[in-house]
C-alpha positions as CSV (number, residue, x, y, z in Angstrom):
1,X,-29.8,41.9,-14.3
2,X,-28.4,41.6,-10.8
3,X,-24.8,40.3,-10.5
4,X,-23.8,36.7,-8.7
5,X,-23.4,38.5,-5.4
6,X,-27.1,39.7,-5.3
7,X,-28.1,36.7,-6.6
8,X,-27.1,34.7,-3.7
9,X,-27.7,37.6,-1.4
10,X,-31.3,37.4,-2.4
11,X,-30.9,33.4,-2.5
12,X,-30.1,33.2,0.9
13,X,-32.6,36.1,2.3
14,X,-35.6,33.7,0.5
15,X,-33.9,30.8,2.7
16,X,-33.8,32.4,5.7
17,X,-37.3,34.0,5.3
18,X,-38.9,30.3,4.6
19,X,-36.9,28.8,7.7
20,X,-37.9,32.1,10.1
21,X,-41.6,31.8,9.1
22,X,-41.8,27.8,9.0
23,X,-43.5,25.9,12.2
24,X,-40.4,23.9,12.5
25,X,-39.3,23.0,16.4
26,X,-35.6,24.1,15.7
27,X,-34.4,27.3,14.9
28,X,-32.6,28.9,12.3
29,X,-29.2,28.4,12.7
30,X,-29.6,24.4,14.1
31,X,-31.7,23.9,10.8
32,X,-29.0,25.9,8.3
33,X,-26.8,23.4,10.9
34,X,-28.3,19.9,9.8
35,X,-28.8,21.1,5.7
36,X,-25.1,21.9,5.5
37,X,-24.3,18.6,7.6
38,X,-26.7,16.9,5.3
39,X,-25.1,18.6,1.9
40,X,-21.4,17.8,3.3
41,X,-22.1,14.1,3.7
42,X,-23.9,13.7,0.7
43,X,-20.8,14.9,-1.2
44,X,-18.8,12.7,0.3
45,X,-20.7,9.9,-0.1
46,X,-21.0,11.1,-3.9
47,X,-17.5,11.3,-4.6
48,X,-15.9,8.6,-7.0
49,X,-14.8,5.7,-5.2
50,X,-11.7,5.3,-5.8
51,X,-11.1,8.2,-3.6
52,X,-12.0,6.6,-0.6
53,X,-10.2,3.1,-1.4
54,X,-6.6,2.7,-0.9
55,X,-4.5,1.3,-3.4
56,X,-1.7,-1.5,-3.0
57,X,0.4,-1.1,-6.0
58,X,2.0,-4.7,-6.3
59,X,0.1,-6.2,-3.5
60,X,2.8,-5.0,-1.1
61,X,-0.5,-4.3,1.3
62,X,0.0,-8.4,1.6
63,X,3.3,-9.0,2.9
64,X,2.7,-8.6,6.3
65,X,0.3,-11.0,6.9
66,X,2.4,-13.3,4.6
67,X,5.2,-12.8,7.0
68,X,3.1,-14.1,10.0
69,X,2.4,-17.3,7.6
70,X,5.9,-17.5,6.9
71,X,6.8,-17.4,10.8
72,X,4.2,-20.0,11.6
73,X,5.2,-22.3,8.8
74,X,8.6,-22.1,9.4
75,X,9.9,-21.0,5.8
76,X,12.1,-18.0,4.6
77,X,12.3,-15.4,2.8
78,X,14.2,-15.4,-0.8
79,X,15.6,-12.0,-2.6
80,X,16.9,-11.8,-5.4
81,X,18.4,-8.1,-7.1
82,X,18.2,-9.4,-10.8
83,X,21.0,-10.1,-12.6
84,X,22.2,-6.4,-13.8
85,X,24.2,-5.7,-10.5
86,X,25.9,-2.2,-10.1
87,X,29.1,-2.4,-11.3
88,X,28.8,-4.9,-14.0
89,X,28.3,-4.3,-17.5
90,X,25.1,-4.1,-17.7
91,X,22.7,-0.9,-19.3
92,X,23.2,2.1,-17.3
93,X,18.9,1.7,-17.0
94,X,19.6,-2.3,-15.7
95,X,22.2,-0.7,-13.1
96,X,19.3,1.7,-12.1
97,X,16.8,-1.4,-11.3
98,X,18.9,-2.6,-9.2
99,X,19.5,0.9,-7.0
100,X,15.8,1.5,-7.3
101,X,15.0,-2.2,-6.0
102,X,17.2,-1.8,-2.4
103,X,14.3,0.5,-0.4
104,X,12.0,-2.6,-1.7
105,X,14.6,-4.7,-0.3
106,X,14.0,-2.8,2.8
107,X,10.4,-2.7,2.9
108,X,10.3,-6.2,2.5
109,X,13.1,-6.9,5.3
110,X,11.5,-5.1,8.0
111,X,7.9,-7.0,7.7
112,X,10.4,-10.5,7.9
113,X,12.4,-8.5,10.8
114,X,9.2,-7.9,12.9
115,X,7.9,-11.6,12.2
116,X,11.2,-13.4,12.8
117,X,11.7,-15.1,9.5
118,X,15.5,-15.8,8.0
119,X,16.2,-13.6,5.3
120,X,18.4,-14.2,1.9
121,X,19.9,-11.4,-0.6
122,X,21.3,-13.3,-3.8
123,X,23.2,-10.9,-6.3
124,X,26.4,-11.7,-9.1
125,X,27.6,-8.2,-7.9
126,X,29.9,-7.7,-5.2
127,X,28.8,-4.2,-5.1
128,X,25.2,-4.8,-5.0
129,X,25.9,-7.0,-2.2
130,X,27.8,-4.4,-0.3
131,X,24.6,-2.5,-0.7
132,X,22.4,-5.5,0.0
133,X,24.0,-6.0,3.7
134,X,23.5,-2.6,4.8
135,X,19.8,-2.4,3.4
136,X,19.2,-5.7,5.8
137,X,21.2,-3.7,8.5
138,X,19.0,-0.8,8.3
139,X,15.6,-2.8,8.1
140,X,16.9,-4.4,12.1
141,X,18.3,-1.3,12.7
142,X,14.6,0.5,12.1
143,X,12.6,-2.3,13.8
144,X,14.9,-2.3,16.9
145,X,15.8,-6.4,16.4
146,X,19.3,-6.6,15.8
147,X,19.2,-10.5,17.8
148,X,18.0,-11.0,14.2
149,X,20.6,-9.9,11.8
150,X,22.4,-13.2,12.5
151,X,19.6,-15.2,10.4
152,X,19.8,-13.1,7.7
153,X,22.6,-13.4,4.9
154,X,23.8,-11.7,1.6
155,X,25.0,-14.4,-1.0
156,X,27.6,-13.0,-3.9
157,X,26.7,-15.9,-6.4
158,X,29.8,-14.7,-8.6
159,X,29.6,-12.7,-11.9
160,X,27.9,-14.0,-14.6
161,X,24.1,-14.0,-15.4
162,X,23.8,-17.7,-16.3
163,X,25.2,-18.4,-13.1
164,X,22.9,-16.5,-11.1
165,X,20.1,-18.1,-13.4
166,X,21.7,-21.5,-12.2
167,X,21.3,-21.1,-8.7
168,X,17.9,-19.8,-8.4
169,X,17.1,-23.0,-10.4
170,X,19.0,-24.8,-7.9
171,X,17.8,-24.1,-5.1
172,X,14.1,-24.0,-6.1
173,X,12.1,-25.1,-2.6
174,X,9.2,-23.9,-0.8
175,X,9.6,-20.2,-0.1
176,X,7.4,-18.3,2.5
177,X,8.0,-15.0,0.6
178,X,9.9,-14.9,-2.8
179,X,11.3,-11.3,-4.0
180,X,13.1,-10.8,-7.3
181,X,13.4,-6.8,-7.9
182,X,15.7,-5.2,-10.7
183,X,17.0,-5.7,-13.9
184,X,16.2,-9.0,-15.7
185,X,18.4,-10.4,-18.6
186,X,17.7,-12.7,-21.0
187,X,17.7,-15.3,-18.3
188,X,15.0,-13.4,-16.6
189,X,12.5,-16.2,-17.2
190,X,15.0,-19.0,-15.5
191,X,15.5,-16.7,-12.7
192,X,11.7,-15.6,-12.2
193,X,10.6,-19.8,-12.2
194,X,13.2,-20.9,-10.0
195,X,12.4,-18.6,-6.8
196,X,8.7,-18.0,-7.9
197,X,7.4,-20.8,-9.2
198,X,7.0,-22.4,-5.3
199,X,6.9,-19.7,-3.1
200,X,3.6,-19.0,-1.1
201,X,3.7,-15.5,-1.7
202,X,5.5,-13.6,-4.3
203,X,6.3,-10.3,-5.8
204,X,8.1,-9.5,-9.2
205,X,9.4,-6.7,-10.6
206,X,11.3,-4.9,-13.5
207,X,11.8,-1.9,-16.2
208,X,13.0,-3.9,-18.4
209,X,9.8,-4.0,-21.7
210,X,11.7,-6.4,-22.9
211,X,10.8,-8.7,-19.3
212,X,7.9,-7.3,-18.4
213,X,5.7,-10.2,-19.1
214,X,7.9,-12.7,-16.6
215,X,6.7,-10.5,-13.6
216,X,2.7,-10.6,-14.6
217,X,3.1,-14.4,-15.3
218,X,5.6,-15.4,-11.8
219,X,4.7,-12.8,-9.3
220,X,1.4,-12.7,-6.6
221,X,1.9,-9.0,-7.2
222,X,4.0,-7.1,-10.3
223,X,5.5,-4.2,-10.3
224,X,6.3,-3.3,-14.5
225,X,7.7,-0.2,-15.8
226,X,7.9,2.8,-13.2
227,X,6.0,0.6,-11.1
228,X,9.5,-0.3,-9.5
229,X,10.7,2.9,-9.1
230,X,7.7,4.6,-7.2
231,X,6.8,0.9,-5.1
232,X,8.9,1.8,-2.0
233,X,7.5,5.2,-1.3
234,X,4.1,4.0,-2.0
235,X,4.9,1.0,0.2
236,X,5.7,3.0,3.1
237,X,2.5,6.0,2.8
238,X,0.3,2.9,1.8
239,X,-0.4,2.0,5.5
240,X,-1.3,5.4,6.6
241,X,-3.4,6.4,4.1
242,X,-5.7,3.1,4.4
243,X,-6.1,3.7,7.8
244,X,-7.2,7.5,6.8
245,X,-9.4,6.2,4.1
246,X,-11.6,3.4,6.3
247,X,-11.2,5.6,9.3
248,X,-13.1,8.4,7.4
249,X,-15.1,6.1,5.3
250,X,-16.5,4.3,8.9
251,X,-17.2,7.9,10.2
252,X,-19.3,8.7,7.0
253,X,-21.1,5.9,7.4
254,X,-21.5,5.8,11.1
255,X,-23.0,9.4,11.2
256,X,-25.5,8.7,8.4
257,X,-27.3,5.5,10.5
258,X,-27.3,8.3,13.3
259,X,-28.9,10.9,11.0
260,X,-31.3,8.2,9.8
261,X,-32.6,6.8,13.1
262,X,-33.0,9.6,14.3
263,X,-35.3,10.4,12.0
264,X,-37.1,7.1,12.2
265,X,-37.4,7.5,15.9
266,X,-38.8,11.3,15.4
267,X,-41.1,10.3,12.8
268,X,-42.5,7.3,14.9
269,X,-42.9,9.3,17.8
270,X,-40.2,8.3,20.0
271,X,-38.4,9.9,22.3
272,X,-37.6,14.1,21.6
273,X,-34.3,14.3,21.2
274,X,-34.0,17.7,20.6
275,X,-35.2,18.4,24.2
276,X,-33.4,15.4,25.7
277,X,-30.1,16.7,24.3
278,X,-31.3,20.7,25.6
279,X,-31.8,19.2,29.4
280,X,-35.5,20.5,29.2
Protein backbone atom coordinates (compact mmCIF):
# COMPACT_ATOMS: atom_id res chain seq x y z
CA UNK A 1 0.00 0.00 0.00
CA UNK A 2 1.89 3.12 -1.08
CA UNK A 3 1.68 6.16 1.30
CA UNK A 4 -0.16 9.68 0.38
CA UNK A 5 3.10 11.01 -1.01
CA UNK A 6 3.43 8.21 -3.74
CA UNK A 7 0.04 8.34 -4.29
CA UNK A 8 0.04 11.76 -5.62
CA UNK A 9 3.56 11.30 -6.98
CA UNK A 10 2.13 8.60 -9.17
CA UNK A 11 -1.13 10.91 -9.55
CA UNK A 12 0.57 13.54 -10.96
CA UNK A 13 3.23 11.39 -13.26
CA UNK A 14 -0.28 9.78 -14.91
CA UNK A 15 -1.30 13.63 -15.54
CA UNK A 16 1.60 14.64 -16.97
CA UNK A 17 2.07 11.46 -19.09
CA UNK A 18 -1.72 12.04 -20.57
CA UNK A 19 -0.99 15.86 -21.20
CA UNK A 20 2.82 15.03 -22.80
CA UNK A 21 1.33 12.33 -25.12
CA UNK A 22 -2.10 14.28 -25.99
CA UNK A 23 -2.41 16.16 -29.60
CA UNK A 24 -3.28 19.24 -27.68
CA UNK A 25 -1.78 22.76 -29.45
CA UNK A 26 -0.53 23.99 -25.93
CA UNK A 27 2.00 22.55 -23.94
CA UNK A 28 2.37 21.16 -20.64
CA UNK A 29 2.84 23.79 -18.35
CA UNK A 30 0.19 26.39 -20.29
CA UNK A 31 -2.40 23.46 -19.97
CA UNK A 32 -1.49 22.51 -16.02
CA UNK A 33 -1.73 26.68 -16.28
CA UNK A 34 -5.51 27.03 -17.49
CA UNK A 35 -6.73 23.57 -15.19
CA UNK A 36 -5.43 25.30 -12.06
CA UNK A 37 -7.00 28.72 -13.30
CA UNK A 38 -10.09 26.77 -14.10
CA UNK A 39 -10.03 24.76 -10.46
CA UNK A 40 -9.26 28.29 -8.56
CA UNK A 41 -12.27 30.04 -10.03
CA UNK A 42 -14.53 27.33 -9.76
CA UNK A 43 -13.82 27.46 -5.99
CA UNK A 44 -14.43 30.71 -5.71
CA UNK A 45 -17.46 30.74 -7.48
CA UNK A 46 -18.42 27.63 -5.14
CA UNK A 47 -17.93 29.23 -1.95
CA UNK A 48 -21.08 30.14 0.22
CA UNK A 49 -22.33 33.39 -0.62
CA UNK A 50 -22.36 35.12 2.13
CA UNK A 51 -18.63 35.28 1.69
CA UNK A 52 -18.64 37.39 -1.10
CA UNK A 53 -21.57 39.79 0.13
CA UNK A 54 -20.91 42.55 2.57
CA UNK A 55 -22.99 43.00 5.37
CA UNK A 56 -24.52 46.36 6.81
CA UNK A 57 -25.35 45.58 10.35
CA UNK A 58 -28.16 48.26 11.08
CA UNK A 59 -28.36 49.62 7.69
CA UNK A 60 -25.55 52.02 8.51
CA UNK A 61 -24.45 51.15 4.61
CA UNK A 62 -27.58 53.78 4.12
CA UNK A 63 -26.69 56.83 5.74
CA UNK A 64 -24.73 58.35 3.23
CA UNK A 65 -26.94 58.53 0.63
CA UNK A 66 -29.63 59.64 3.23
CA UNK A 67 -27.38 62.47 4.03
CA UNK A 68 -27.38 63.72 0.31
CA UNK A 69 -31.36 63.46 0.63
CA UNK A 70 -31.15 65.25 3.69
CA UNK A 71 -28.93 68.14 2.08
CA UNK A 72 -31.22 68.46 -0.90
CA UNK A 73 -34.35 68.47 1.15
CA UNK A 74 -33.16 70.88 3.43
CA UNK A 75 -33.85 68.79 6.83
CA UNK A 76 -31.54 67.92 9.79
CA UNK A 77 -30.22 65.55 11.58
CA UNK A 78 -31.70 64.51 15.20
CA UNK A 79 -29.54 62.57 18.01
CA UNK A 80 -30.52 61.46 20.82
CA UNK A 81 -28.09 59.44 23.64
CA UNK A 82 -31.03 57.75 25.46
CA UNK A 83 -32.04 58.73 28.64
CA UNK A 84 -29.34 56.78 30.90
CA UNK A 85 -26.62 59.55 30.60
CA UNK A 86 -23.16 59.03 32.41
CA UNK A 87 -23.28 60.26 35.50
CA UNK A 88 -26.78 59.82 36.44
CA UNK A 89 -28.22 57.14 38.30
CA UNK A 90 -28.80 54.93 36.00
CA UNK A 91 -27.43 50.86 35.70
CA UNK A 92 -23.83 50.74 35.45
CA UNK A 93 -24.91 48.64 31.88
CA UNK A 94 -27.44 51.91 30.86
CA UNK A 95 -24.21 54.22 31.62
CA UNK A 96 -22.33 51.82 29.16
CA UNK A 97 -25.01 52.38 26.18
CA UNK A 98 -24.44 55.52 26.32
CA UNK A 99 -20.27 55.43 26.15
CA UNK A 100 -20.70 52.70 23.53
CA UNK A 101 -23.28 54.99 21.40
CA UNK A 102 -20.64 58.22 21.01
CA UNK A 103 -18.22 56.51 17.98
CA UNK A 104 -22.01 55.97 16.47
CA UNK A 105 -22.44 59.45 17.18
CA UNK A 106 -19.38 60.01 15.25
CA UNK A 107 -20.03 57.84 12.37
CA UNK A 108 -23.19 59.37 11.85
CA UNK A 109 -21.68 63.11 12.23
CA UNK A 110 -19.14 62.80 9.71
CA UNK A 111 -21.63 61.47 6.76
CA UNK A 112 -23.93 64.97 7.95
CA UNK A 113 -20.39 66.88 8.05
CA UNK A 114 -19.43 65.90 4.49
CA UNK A 115 -23.17 66.63 3.18
CA UNK A 116 -23.61 69.91 5.02
CA UNK A 117 -26.71 69.09 7.04
CA UNK A 118 -27.28 70.85 10.77
CA UNK A 119 -26.71 68.43 13.39
CA UNK A 120 -28.50 68.06 17.07
CA UNK A 121 -27.12 65.96 20.20
CA UNK A 122 -30.06 65.86 22.89
CA UNK A 123 -28.99 64.29 26.32
CA UNK A 124 -30.40 64.87 30.30
CA UNK A 125 -26.64 64.50 31.26
CA UNK A 126 -24.37 67.28 31.42
CA UNK A 127 -21.64 64.87 31.17
CA UNK A 128 -22.86 63.05 28.26
CA UNK A 129 -23.05 66.26 26.64
CA UNK A 130 -19.56 67.27 27.47
CA UNK A 131 -18.87 64.10 25.56
CA UNK A 132 -21.43 64.80 22.92
CA UNK A 133 -19.56 68.25 21.80
CA UNK A 134 -16.29 66.75 21.38
CA UNK A 135 -17.56 63.64 19.46
CA UNK A 136 -19.20 66.45 16.83
CA UNK A 137 -15.75 68.28 17.15
CA UNK A 138 -13.90 65.27 16.16
CA UNK A 139 -16.41 64.15 13.23
CA UNK A 140 -15.40 68.21 11.58
CA UNK A 141 -12.21 67.80 12.76
CA UNK A 142 -11.73 64.25 10.68
CA UNK A 143 -13.64 65.52 7.58
CA UNK A 144 -11.58 68.84 7.51
CA UNK A 145 -15.00 71.20 7.72
CA UNK A 146 -14.81 73.05 10.71
CA UNK A 147 -17.04 76.16 8.71
CA UNK A 148 -19.56 73.63 9.85
CA UNK A 149 -19.39 73.11 13.50
CA UNK A 150 -21.34 76.35 13.94
CA UNK A 151 -24.69 74.45 12.59
CA UNK A 152 -24.32 71.83 14.81
CA UNK A 153 -25.37 72.01 18.63
CA UNK A 154 -25.49 69.83 21.91
CA UNK A 155 -28.79 70.33 23.85
CA UNK A 156 -28.64 69.45 27.85
CA UNK A 157 -32.43 68.90 28.17
CA UNK A 158 -32.04 68.77 32.10
CA UNK A 159 -32.07 65.61 34.36
CA UNK A 160 -34.88 63.63 34.38
CA UNK A 161 -36.05 60.94 31.97
CA UNK A 162 -39.65 62.09 31.60
CA UNK A 163 -38.33 65.27 30.54
CA UNK A 164 -36.19 64.09 27.96
CA UNK A 165 -39.29 61.81 26.87
CA UNK A 166 -41.11 65.29 26.74
CA UNK A 167 -39.16 66.96 24.42
CA UNK A 168 -38.56 64.42 21.83
CA UNK A 169 -42.41 64.50 21.84
CA UNK A 170 -42.23 68.01 21.41
CA UNK A 171 -40.44 68.58 18.97
CA UNK A 172 -41.65 65.75 16.75
CA UNK A 173 -41.16 67.18 12.88
CA UNK A 174 -39.84 65.95 9.78
CA UNK A 175 -36.31 64.73 10.32
CA UNK A 176 -33.82 63.95 7.46
CA UNK A 177 -31.94 61.38 9.65
CA UNK A 178 -33.23 60.44 13.17
CA UNK A 179 -30.60 58.70 15.70
CA UNK A 180 -31.51 57.54 19.20
CA UNK A 181 -28.41 55.30 20.50
CA UNK A 182 -28.04 54.17 24.27
CA UNK A 183 -29.85 53.24 27.14
CA UNK A 184 -33.65 53.40 26.97
CA UNK A 185 -35.91 53.67 30.22
CA UNK A 186 -39.21 52.92 30.65
CA UNK A 187 -39.95 55.96 28.51
CA UNK A 188 -38.04 54.36 25.82
CA UNK A 189 -41.17 53.93 23.67
CA UNK A 190 -42.15 58.05 24.07
CA UNK A 191 -38.69 58.75 23.19
CA UNK A 192 -38.24 56.24 20.15
CA UNK A 193 -41.95 57.76 18.51
CA UNK A 194 -41.25 61.25 18.94
CA UNK A 195 -37.84 61.46 16.87
CA UNK A 196 -38.72 58.24 14.75
CA UNK A 197 -41.90 58.15 13.98
CA UNK A 198 -41.35 61.11 11.06
CA UNK A 199 -37.99 61.01 10.08
CA UNK A 200 -37.01 59.83 6.50
CA UNK A 201 -34.39 57.74 7.62
CA UNK A 202 -33.77 56.23 10.94
CA UNK A 203 -31.64 54.07 13.05
CA UNK A 204 -32.43 52.66 16.67
CA UNK A 205 -30.54 51.17 19.03
CA UNK A 206 -30.15 49.57 22.59
CA UNK A 207 -28.94 46.74 25.17
CA UNK A 208 -31.55 47.12 27.06
CA UNK A 209 -33.92 43.23 26.59
CA UNK A 210 -36.16 44.88 28.35
CA UNK A 211 -36.37 47.77 25.04
CA UNK A 212 -35.34 45.82 22.53
CA UNK A 213 -38.54 45.65 20.69
CA UNK A 214 -38.91 49.78 20.41
CA UNK A 215 -35.81 49.68 18.05
CA UNK A 216 -37.17 46.73 15.52
CA UNK A 217 -40.65 48.57 15.60
CA UNK A 218 -39.16 52.66 15.23
CA UNK A 219 -35.90 52.35 13.52
CA UNK A 220 -35.04 51.87 9.31
CA UNK A 221 -32.25 49.92 10.79
CA UNK A 222 -31.78 48.31 14.63
CA UNK A 223 -29.09 47.74 16.34
CA UNK A 224 -30.32 45.17 19.59
CA UNK A 225 -28.10 43.59 22.14
CA UNK A 226 -24.23 43.71 21.30
CA UNK A 227 -25.41 45.06 18.08
CA UNK A 228 -24.61 48.54 19.64
CA UNK A 229 -21.43 47.83 20.92
CA UNK A 230 -19.70 46.31 17.75
CA UNK A 231 -21.89 48.92 15.13
CA UNK A 232 -19.11 51.58 15.03
CA UNK A 233 -16.21 49.45 14.22
CA UNK A 234 -18.24 47.64 11.76
CA UNK A 235 -19.45 51.03 10.45
CA UNK A 236 -16.10 52.14 9.67
CA UNK A 237 -14.46 48.46 7.95
CA UNK A 238 -18.00 48.20 6.32
CA UNK A 239 -17.01 50.47 3.31
CA UNK A 240 -13.74 48.87 2.64
CA UNK A 241 -14.66 45.58 2.71
CA UNK A 242 -17.67 46.05 0.15
CA UNK A 243 -15.57 47.57 -2.18
CA UNK A 244 -13.05 44.32 -1.67
CA UNK A 245 -16.04 42.03 -1.92
CA UNK A 246 -17.68 43.56 -5.53
CA UNK A 247 -14.20 44.46 -6.63
CA UNK A 248 -13.27 40.66 -6.40
CA UNK A 249 -16.65 39.35 -7.13
CA UNK A 250 -16.53 41.67 -10.70
CA UNK A 251 -13.05 40.12 -11.34
CA UNK A 252 -14.46 36.53 -10.92
CA UNK A 253 -16.90 37.17 -13.05
CA UNK A 254 -15.23 39.24 -15.66
CA UNK A 255 -12.45 36.47 -16.18
CA UNK A 256 -15.02 33.69 -16.63
CA UNK A 257 -16.98 35.56 -19.80
CA UNK A 258 -13.17 35.76 -20.96
CA UNK A 259 -12.47 32.06 -20.36
CA UNK A 260 -15.89 31.26 -21.99
CA UNK A 261 -15.60 33.21 -25.22
CA UNK A 262 -12.77 32.25 -25.80
CA UNK A 263 -13.75 29.05 -26.05
CA UNK A 264 -16.69 29.82 -28.11
CA UNK A 265 -14.59 31.70 -30.50
CA UNK A 266 -11.96 28.56 -30.61
CA UNK A 267 -14.57 26.08 -31.01
CA UNK A 268 -16.27 28.12 -33.89
CA UNK A 269 -13.18 28.63 -35.59
CA UNK A 270 -12.35 32.09 -35.00
CA UNK A 271 -9.44 33.71 -34.78
CA UNK A 272 -6.18 31.59 -32.92
CA UNK A 273 -5.50 33.19 -30.09
CA UNK A 274 -2.99 31.23 -28.82
CA UNK A 275 -0.81 32.35 -31.80
CA UNK A 276 -2.09 35.94 -31.91
CA UNK A 277 -1.12 36.31 -28.28
CA UNK A 278 2.66 34.34 -29.30
CA UNK A 279 3.25 37.06 -32.22
CA UNK A 280 3.51 34.02 -34.72
Amino acid sequence: MPNLGELAARLIGVLADAIGTSSLRLGAAPTLTILIVLLVLLALVARPTPRWRGGDLGRLGSIPRSMALAAESGTDVEISLGSAGIVRGASAVDRYQTMAALPLVEHVAEAAARAGVPMTVTTNDPIAALFAEATLAAAHDRTSTPERASASEVEYLGEGRALAAAAALARADRHGVALVAGGLSEEGILLLDGLLADAEWSVAGTASAAQASGPMLFGDGALVGPELMTAAGDASAAGHARTAVLAANRLIWTTVAVLVAGSLLAWAGGPKLAEFLAGR
